[in-house]
N, C-alpha and C positions, 0 to 999 in steps of 0.2 A: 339235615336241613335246620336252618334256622332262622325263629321270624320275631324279627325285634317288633314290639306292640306301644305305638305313640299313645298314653294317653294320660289326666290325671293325678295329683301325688292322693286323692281322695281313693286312688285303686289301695294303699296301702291298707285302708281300712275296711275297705267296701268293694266290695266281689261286683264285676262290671258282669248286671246277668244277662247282657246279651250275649256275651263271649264265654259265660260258664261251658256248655255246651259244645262249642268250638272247640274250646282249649281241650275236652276230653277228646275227643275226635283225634284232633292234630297231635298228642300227645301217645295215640294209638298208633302212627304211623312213623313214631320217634324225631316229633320234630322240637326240637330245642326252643324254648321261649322265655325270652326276657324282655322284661318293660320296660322303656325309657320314660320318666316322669317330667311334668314339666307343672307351671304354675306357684310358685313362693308361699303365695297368699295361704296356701291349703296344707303347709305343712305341717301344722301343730292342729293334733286329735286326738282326742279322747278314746281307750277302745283296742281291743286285741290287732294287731297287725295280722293283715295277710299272709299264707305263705306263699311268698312269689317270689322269681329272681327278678330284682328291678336296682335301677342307678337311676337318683335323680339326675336332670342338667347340668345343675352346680356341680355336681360330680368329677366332668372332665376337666372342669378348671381352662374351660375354652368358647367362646361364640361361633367358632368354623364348625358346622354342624359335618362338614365333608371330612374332618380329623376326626369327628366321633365316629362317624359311620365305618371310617378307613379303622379304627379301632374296632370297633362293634362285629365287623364283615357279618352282616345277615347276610341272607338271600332274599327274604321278602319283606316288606313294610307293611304295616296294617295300623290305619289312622278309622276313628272313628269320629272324627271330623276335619274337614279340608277348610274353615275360616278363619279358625284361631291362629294369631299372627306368629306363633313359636312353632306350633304343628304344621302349619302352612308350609314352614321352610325346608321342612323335610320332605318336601313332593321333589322343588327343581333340583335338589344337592343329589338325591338318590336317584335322577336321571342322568345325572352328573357322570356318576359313579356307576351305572347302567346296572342302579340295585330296581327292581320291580316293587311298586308301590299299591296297597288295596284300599279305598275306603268304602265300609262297613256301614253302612247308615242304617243308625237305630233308632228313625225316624220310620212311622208305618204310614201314619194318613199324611197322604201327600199335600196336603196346603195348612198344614197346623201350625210351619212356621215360618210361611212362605211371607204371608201379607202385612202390611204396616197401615194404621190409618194415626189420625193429629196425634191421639192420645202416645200412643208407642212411640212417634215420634220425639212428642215433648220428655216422655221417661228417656228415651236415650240418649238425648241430649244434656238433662240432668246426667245421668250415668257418664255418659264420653266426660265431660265437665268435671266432676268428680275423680274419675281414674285418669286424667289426661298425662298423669307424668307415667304413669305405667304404662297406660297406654301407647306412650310417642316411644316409650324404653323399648316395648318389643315391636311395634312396628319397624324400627331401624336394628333389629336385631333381624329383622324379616326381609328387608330392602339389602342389608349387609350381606346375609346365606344368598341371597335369587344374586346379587354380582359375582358372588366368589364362584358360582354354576355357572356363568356363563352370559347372565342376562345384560343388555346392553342400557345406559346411562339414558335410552331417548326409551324405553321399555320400561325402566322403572319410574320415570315420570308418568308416562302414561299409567301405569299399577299404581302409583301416587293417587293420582288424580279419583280413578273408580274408588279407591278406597275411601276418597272423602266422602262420594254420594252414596254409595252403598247402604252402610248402617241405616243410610234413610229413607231406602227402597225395600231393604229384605231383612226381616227381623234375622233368619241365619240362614246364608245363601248356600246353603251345602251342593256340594257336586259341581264346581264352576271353578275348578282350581288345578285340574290337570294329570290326578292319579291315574295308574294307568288302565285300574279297574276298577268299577262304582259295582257294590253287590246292594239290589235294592229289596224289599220285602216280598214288593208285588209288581201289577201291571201298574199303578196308578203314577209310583212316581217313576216309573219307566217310561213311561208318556210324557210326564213333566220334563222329564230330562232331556229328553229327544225334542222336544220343543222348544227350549233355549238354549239347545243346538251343542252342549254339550259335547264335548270330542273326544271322553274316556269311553271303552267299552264299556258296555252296561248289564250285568247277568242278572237274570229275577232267580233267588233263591230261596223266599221266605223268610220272615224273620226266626233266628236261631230261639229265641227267648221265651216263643211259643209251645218249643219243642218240651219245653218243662211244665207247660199246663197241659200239652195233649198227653203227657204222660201222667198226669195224675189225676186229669180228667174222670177217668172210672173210677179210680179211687175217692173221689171228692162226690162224686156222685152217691156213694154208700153210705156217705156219713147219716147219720139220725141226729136230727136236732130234737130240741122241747119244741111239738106242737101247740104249746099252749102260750108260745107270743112267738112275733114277729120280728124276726132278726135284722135288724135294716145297717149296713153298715155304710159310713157318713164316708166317702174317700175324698181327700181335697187335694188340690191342687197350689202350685208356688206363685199364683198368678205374682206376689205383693213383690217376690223375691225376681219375679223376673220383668218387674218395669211394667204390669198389664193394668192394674187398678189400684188407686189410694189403698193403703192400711186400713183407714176407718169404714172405708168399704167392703174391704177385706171383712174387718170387722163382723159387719152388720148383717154379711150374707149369714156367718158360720150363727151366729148370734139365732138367727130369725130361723134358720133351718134345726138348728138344737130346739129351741122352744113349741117349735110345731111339731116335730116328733114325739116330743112330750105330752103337746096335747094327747094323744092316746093311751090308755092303759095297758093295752096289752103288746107294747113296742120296748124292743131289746135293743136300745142304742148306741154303736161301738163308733170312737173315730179311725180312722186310720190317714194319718200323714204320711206327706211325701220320707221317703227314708235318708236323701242329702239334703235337697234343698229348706226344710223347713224348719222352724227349732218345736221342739215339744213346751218348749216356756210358755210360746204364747198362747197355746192353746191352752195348759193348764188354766193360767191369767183369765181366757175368756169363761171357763166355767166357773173358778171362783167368784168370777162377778155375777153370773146367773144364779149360782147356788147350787150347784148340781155337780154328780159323783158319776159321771159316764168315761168310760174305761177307753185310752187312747197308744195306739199301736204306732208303732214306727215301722221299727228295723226288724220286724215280724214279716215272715214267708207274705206275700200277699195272696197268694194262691189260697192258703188255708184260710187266711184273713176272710174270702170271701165266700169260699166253699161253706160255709157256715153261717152262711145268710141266708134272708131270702130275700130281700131289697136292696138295690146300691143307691144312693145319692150322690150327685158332684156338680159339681159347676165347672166352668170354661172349659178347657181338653184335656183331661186327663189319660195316659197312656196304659194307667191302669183298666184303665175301663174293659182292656181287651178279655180280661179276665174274667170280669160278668157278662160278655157277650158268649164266651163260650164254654161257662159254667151255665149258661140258660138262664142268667138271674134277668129277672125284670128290672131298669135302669133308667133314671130320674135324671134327667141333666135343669139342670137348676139356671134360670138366666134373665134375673132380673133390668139386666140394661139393655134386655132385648136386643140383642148381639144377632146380627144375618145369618140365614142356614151355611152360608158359605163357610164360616166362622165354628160352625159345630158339628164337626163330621158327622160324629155317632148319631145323631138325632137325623141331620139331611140323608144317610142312608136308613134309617129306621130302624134305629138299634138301640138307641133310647128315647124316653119320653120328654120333650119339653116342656118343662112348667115356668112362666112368669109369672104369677100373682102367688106368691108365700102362702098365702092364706086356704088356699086348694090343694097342701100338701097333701092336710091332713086326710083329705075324700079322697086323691090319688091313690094315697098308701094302701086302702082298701081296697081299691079296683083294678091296678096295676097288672098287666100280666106281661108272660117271657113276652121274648120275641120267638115270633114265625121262623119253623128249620130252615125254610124256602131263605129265606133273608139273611141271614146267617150265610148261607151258601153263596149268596149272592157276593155279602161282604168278605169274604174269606176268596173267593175267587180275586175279586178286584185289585185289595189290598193285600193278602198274605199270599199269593198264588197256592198252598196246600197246608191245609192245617193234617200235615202227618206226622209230623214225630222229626223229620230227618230234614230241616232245615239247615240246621248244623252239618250235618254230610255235606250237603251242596255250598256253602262255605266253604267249611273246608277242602273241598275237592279241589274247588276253584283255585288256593293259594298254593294246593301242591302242584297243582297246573302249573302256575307259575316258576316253579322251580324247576320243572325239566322244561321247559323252555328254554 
């Protein structure tokens, strides 16, 4: 078998770890896998290459996505997202070709990237504005693959037209694009899906990605730290990088949260950024202006990053978070613009603590405790359907399904 995997040329660099897990799985069962990369913008990086079998786009020296695939002959597709207008095209070409299609969403809480209000709208309109030649370049690279499949002149008008309003309803409308299997984490966005009526199957399998904290879960639970301060590790999020708040807001949060963990003496305070989207620059930048010498992690396990805590900090949604919900850390969602519970999972199921006023960090940090096992359980039913180890199995299960079909 063989299962060509749409995604990123940033896979070159950086190990996609929802599918770490996967790929072991499906590699047990001798299934052949190569990546097809796409995106220009991301081809020059700094940093040891992966070892994978991958061809970018430009590679085949062609737009008919149907001569690559006829090249390519997978048996299964696996997209980890269905709206990007290059990925997209490979849904209707491989029913063309009656190749079986899977998209993987590595998306857990089901409205983190559902909702748009002014502000996100005025960022992506800046954004659209900005990348418009790129942007008009692959949407008609996308209108071109759906004709050469089959789609009719009074169809792609109408696809025309949604995709003008779109961007300004759904920050990323995942699952609404026709693969022939959506695998979702939990119940929660299996409800969502079935709701906007969605017409791929839909399997709950868990998220794969978890499968590597419930593995080292025990072991992360033995480490010993120095009892004699408080490990609080700062994790942030891309809010600036993805259109959600000003820079200088950006700023002011990371700013105000460094300087109030300082207020204490006995506080061991590490950053951790995101590992693609953020640069390490500006974070340097903001402590040289504060004055201060606090150690910040990128492309570091974050599993261990947190294991070695005993407080998490972050603001807006971070994906990370999952990892101090079920390492047991006590977890601080920071939210100075007074953002709706609808807007902050982890806190509306009670998984972390909301703080608005900066200034009550510092009492927090004192008094904070985990979360309740009860609640956990709760949240792990909803969203992850099983925190056991074998998400990845059911994945993968599902794709080899596909091939004896």
């Amino acid at each position: 078998m063989k299962l060509l995997i749409i995604d990123r040329k940033i896979r070159k660099f950086i190990k996609n770890q929802t599918l770490v897990k996967v790929i072991e799985e499906l590699k047990k069962e001798n299934v052949k896998i190569k990546w097809l990369l796409v995106d220009p913008e991301l081809t020059i990086r700094e940093g040891e290459k992966n070892e994978i079998e991958y061809s970018d786009l430009e590679d085949y020296k062609t737009q008919n996505i149907i001569k690559i695939l006829q090249k390519e002959r997978p048996d299964v597709i696996l997209l980890l997202n269905d709206y990007d207008f290059v990925i997209r095209s490979f849904i209707p070409t491989a029913k063309f070709l009656g190749i079986p299609t899977v998209l993987l969403f590595a998306s857990i809480i089901d409205d983190e990237t559902e909702k748009m209000n002014q502000y996100l709208i005025k960022n992506r309109l800046k954004d659209i504005i900005i990348r418009k030649k790129q942007l008009m370049k692959k949407f008609f690279f996308m209108m071109k693959n759906f004709r050469l499949a089959g789609y009719s002149y009074k169809e792609l008008l109408k696809m025309g037209y949604f995709e003008f309003i779109t961007p300004f309803k759904f920050y990323m409308p995942f699952g609404n694009y026709g693969c022939d299997i959506i695998l979702v984490a939990g119940e929660a966005w299996s409800k969502k899906l079935n709701k906007n009526k969605v017409k791929s199957k839909i399997v709950i399998t868990g998220h794969p990605q978890m499968d590597q904290i419930f593995e080292k879960v025990s072991l992360y639970q033995k480490i010993i730290k120095n009892n004699d301060k408080t490990h609080v590790v700062f994790m942030t999020t891309p809010l600036v990088e993805h259109g959600m708040i000003e820079r200088e807001q950006w700023k002011n949060i990371i700013k105000d949260i460094i300087k109030q963990c300082l207020k204490l003496e006995n506080i061991n305070l590490i950053i951790k950024i995101h590992p693609t989207s953020e640069k390490i620059e500006n974070y340097k930048e903001i402590l040289k202006e504060l004055k201060v010498n606090i150690q910040i992690f990128q492309k570091e396990n974050l599993g261990d990053v947190v294991s070695s805590s005993d407080i998490i900090i972050t603001y807006g949604v971070s994906s990370g978070t999952h990892y101090g919900v079920f390492l047991k850390k006590p977890i601080i969602v920071y939210n100075p613009v007074k953002m709706p519970l609808d807007d902050m999972p982890f806190v509306r199921e009670g998984m972390a603590t909301e703080l608005t006023d900066i200034k009550k960090l510092s009492d927090l940090l004192k008094t904070i405790k985990p979360v309740e096992e009860h609640k956990i359980e709760k949240f792990i039913s909803k969203y992850l359907y099983k925190f056991d180890g074998e998400s990845a199995k059911r994945v993968s299960a599902e794709i080899l399904r596909l091939k004896k079909k």
